[in-house]
PAZA-832596 format. One record per residue: residue number from 1; y, z, x of N, C-alpha, C in turn. Coordinates in steps of 0.001 Angstrom, whole numbers, always signed. Last residue first. Example, Ala and Ser with C-alpha at 12.3 -4.5 7.8 and 13.67 -1.06 7.14 Angstrom:
+-----+---------+---------+---------+---------+---------+---------+---------+---------+---------+
| num |     n.y |     n.z |     n.x |    ca.y |    ca.z |    ca.x |     c.y |     c.z |     c.x |
+-----+---------+---------+---------+---------+---------+---------+---------+---------+---------+
|   2 |   -2250 |   +7080 |  +12850 |   -1060 |   +7140 |  +13670 |     +30 |   +7870 |  +12900 |
|   1 |   -5690 |   +7800 |  +13190 |   -4500 |   +7800 |  +12300 |   -3300 |   +7800 |  +13200 |
+-----+---------+---------+---------+---------+---------+---------+---------+---------+---------+
END
This chain:
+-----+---------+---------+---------+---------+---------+---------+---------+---------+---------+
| num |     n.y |     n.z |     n.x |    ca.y |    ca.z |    ca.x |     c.y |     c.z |     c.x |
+-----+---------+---------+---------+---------+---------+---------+---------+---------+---------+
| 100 |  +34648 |  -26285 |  +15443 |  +33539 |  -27401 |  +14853 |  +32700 |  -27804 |  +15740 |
|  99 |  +37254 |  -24013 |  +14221 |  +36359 |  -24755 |  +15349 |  +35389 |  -25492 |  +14624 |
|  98 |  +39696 |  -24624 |  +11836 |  +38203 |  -24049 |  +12644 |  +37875 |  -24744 |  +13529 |
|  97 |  +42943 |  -23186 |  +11875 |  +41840 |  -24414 |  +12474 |  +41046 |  -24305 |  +12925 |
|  96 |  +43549 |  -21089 |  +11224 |  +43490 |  -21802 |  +10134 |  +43260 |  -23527 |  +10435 |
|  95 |  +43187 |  -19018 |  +13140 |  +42173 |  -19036 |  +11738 |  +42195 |  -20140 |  +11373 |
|  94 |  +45675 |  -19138 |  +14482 |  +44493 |  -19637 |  +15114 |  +43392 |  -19990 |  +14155 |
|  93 |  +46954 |  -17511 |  +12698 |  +47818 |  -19088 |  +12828 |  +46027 |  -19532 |  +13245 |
|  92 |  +45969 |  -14849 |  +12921 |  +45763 |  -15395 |  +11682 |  +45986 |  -17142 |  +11815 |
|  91 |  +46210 |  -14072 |  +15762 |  +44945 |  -14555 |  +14980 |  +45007 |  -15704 |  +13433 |
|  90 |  +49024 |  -14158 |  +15637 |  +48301 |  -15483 |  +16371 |  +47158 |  -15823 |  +15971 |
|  89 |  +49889 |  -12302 |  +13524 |  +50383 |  -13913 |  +13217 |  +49229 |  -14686 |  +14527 |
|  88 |  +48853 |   -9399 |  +14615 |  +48337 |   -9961 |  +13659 |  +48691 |  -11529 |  +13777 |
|  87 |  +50449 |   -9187 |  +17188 |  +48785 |   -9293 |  +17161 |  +48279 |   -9953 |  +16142 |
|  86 |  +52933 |   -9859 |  +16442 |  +52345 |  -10694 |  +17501 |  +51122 |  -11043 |  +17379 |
|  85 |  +53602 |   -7784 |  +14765 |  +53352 |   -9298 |  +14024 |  +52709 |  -10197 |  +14926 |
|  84 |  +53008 |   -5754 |  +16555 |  +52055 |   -5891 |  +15443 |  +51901 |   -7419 |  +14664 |
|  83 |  +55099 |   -6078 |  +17898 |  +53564 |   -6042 |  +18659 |  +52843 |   -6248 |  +17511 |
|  82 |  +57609 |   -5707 |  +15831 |  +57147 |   -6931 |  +16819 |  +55923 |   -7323 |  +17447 |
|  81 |  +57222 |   -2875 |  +15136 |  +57009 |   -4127 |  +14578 |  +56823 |   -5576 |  +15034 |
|  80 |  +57431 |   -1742 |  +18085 |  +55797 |   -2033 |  +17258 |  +56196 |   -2573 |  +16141 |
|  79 |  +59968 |   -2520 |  +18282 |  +59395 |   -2929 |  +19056 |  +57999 |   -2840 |  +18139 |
|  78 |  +61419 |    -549 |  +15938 |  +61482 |   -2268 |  +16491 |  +59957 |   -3065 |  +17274 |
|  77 |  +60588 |   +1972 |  +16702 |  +59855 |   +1314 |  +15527 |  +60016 |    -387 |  +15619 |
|  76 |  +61838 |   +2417 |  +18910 |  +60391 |   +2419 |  +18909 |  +60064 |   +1426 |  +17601 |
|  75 |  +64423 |   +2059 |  +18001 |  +64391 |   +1393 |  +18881 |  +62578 |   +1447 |  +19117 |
|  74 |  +64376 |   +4439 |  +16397 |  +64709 |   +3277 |  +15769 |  +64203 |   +2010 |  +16657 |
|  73 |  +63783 |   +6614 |  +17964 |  +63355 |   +6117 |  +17205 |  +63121 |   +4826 |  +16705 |
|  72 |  +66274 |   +7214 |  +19783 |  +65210 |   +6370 |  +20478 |  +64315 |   +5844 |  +19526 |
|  71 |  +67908 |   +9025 |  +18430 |  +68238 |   +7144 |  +18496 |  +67193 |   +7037 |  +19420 |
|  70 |  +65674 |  +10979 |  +17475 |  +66672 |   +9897 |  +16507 |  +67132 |   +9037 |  +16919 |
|  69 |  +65289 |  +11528 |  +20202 |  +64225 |  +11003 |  +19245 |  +65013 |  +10177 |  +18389 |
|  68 |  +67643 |  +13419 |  +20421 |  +67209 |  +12157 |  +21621 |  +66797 |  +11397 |  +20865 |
|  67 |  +67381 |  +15618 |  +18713 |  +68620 |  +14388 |  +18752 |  +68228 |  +13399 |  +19321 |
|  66 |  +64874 |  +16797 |  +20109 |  +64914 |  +15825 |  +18311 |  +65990 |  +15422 |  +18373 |
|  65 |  +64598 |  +15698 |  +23128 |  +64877 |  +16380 |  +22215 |  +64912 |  +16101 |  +20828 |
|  64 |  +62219 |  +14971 |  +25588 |  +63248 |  +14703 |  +24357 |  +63016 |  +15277 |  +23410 |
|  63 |  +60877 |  +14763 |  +28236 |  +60669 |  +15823 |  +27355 |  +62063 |  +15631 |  +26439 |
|  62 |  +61514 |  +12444 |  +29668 |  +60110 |  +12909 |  +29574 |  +59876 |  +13858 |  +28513 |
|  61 |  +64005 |  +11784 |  +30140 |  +63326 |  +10955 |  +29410 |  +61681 |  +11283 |  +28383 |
|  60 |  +66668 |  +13797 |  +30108 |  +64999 |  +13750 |  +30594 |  +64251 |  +13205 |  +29643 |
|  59 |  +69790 |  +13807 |  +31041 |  +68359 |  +14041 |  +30123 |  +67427 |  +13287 |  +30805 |
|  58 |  +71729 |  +13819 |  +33117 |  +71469 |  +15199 |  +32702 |  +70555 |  +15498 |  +30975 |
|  57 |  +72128 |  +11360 |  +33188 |  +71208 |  +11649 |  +34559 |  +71305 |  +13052 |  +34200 |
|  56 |  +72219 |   +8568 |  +31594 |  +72400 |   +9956 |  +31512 |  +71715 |  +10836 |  +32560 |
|  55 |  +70551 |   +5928 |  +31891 |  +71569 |   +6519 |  +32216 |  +72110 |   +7396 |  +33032 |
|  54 |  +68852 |   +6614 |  +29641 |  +68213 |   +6574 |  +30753 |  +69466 |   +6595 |  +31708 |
|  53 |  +70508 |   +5932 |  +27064 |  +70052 |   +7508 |  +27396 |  +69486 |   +7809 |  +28637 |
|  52 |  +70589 |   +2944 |  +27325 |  +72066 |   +4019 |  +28127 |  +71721 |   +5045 |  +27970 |
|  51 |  +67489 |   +1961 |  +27974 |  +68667 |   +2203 |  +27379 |  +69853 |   +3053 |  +27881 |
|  50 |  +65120 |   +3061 |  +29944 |  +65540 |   +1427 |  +29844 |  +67270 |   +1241 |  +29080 |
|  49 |  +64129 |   +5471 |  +29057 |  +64422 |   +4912 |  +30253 |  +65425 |   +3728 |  +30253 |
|  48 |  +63665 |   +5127 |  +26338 |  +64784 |   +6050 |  +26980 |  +65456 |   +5670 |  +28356 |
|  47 |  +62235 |   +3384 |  +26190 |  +63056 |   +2694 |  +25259 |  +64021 |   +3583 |  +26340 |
|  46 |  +59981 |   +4807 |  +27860 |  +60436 |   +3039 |  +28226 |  +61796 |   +3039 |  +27323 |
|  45 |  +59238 |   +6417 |  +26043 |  +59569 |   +6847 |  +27154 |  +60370 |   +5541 |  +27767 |
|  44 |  +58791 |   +5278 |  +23403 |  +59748 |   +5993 |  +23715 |  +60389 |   +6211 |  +24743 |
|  43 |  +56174 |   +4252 |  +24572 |  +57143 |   +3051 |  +24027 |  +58554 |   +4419 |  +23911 |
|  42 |  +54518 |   +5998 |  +25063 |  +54973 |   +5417 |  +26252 |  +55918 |   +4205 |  +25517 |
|  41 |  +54248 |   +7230 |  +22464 |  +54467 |   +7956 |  +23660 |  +55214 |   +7082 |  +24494 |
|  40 |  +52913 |   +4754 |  +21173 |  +53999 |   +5302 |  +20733 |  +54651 |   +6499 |  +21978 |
|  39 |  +50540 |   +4759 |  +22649 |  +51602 |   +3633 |  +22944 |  +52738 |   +4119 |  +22236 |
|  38 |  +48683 |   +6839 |  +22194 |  +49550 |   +6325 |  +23505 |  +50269 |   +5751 |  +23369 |
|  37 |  +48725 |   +6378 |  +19149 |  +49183 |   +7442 |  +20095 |  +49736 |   +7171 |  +21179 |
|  36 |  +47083 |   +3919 |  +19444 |  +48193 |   +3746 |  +19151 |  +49536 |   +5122 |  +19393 |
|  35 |  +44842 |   +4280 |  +20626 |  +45446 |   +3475 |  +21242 |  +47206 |   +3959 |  +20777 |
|  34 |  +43476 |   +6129 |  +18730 |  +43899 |   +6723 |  +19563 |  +44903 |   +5875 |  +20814 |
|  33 |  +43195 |   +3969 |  +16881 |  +44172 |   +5047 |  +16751 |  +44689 |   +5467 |  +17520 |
|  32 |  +41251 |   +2170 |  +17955 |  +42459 |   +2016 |  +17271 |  +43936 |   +2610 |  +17914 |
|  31 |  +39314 |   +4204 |  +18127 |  +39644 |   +3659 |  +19538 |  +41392 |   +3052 |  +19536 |
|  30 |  +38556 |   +4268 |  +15331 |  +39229 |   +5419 |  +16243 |  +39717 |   +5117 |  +17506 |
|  29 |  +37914 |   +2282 |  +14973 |  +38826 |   +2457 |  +14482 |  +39402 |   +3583 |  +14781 |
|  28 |  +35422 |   +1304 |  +16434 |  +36818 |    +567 |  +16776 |  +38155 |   +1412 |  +15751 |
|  27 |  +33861 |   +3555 |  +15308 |  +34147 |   +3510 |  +16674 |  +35332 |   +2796 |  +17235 |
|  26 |  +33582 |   +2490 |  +12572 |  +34226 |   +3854 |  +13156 |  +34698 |   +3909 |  +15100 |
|  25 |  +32451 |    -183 |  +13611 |  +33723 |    +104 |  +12892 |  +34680 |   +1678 |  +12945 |
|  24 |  +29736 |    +983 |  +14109 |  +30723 |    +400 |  +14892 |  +32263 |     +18 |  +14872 |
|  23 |  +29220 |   +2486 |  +12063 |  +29309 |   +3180 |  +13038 |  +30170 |   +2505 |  +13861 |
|  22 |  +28764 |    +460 |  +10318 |  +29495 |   +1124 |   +9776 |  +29650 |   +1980 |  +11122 |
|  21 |  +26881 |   -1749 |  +10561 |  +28300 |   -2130 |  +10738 |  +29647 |    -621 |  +10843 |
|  20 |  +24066 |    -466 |  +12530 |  +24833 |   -1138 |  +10720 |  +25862 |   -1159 |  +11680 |
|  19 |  +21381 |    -467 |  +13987 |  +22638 |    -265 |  +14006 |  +23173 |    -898 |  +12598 |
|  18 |  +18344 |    -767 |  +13930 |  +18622 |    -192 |  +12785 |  +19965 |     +64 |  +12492 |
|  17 |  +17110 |   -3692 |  +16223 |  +17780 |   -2163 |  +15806 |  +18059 |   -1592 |  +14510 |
|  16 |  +15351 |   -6438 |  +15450 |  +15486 |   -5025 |  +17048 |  +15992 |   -3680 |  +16355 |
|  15 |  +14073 |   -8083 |  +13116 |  +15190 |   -7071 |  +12990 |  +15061 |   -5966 |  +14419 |
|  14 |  +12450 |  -10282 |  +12391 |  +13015 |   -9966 |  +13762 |  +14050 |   -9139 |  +13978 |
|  13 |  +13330 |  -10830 |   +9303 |  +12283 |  -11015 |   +9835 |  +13061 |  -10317 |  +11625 |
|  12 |  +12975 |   -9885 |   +6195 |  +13931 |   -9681 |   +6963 |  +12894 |   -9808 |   +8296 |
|  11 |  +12578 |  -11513 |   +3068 |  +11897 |  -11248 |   +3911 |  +13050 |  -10876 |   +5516 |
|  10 |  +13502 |  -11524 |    +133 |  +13850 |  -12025 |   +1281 |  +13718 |  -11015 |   +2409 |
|   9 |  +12715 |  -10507 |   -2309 |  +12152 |  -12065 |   -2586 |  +12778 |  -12208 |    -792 |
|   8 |  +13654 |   -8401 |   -2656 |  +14451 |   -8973 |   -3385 |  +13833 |  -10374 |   -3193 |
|   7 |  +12325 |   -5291 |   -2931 |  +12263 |   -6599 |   -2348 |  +12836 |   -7392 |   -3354 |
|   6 |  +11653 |   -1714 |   -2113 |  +11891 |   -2682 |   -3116 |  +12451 |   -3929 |   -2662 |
|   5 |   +9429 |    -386 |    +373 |  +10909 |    -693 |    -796 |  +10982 |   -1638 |   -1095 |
|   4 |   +7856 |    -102 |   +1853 |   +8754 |    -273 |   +2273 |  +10368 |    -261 |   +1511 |
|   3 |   +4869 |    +707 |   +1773 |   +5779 |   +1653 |    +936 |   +7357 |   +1184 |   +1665 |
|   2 |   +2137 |   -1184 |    +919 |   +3385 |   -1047 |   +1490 |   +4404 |     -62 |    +941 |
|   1 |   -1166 |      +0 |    +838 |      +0 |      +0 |      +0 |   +1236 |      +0 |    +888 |
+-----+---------+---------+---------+---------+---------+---------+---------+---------+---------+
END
């Protein structure tokens, strides 16, 4: 008596592992995240540096203050809107001529 379960008529043939989709997805999606942490960190630090608060030779790019933050903010959020349309628009443009 096969006790494999119930069959839909399609035979699963040469199956190696038991991995699903779902672990691996967790895995890229935390990898994600934790990407994106960093980069918010080091996109501040760069905006400070790089702008007339970098400058200022009596702040510290490294440890900012919540005034600091407020105009470095704005200037973070720019930029990862830009990285994001980058990442997302090339895949998507590239999509829309398949290979053959």
């Amino acid at each position: 008596m096969d006790d494999s379960g119930p069959s839909d008529g399609l035979d699963v043939q040469n199956r190696k592992s038991g991995l699903t989709l779902e672990p691996i997805m967790m895995l890229m999606c935390l990898g994600i995240k934790a990407n994106l942490m960093v980069q918010t960190n080091l996109f501040e630090e760069r905006v400070c540096l790089h702008s007339d608060l970098g400058q200022d030779k009596s702040l510290n790019c490294y440890s900012m203050t919540a005034a600091d933050l407020e105009i470095v903010q704005p200037a973070v959020a720019d930029l990862q809107m830009i990285k994001n349309l980058i990442e997302t628009l090339v895949p998507c443009i590239t999509a829309l001529w398949p290979l053959e």
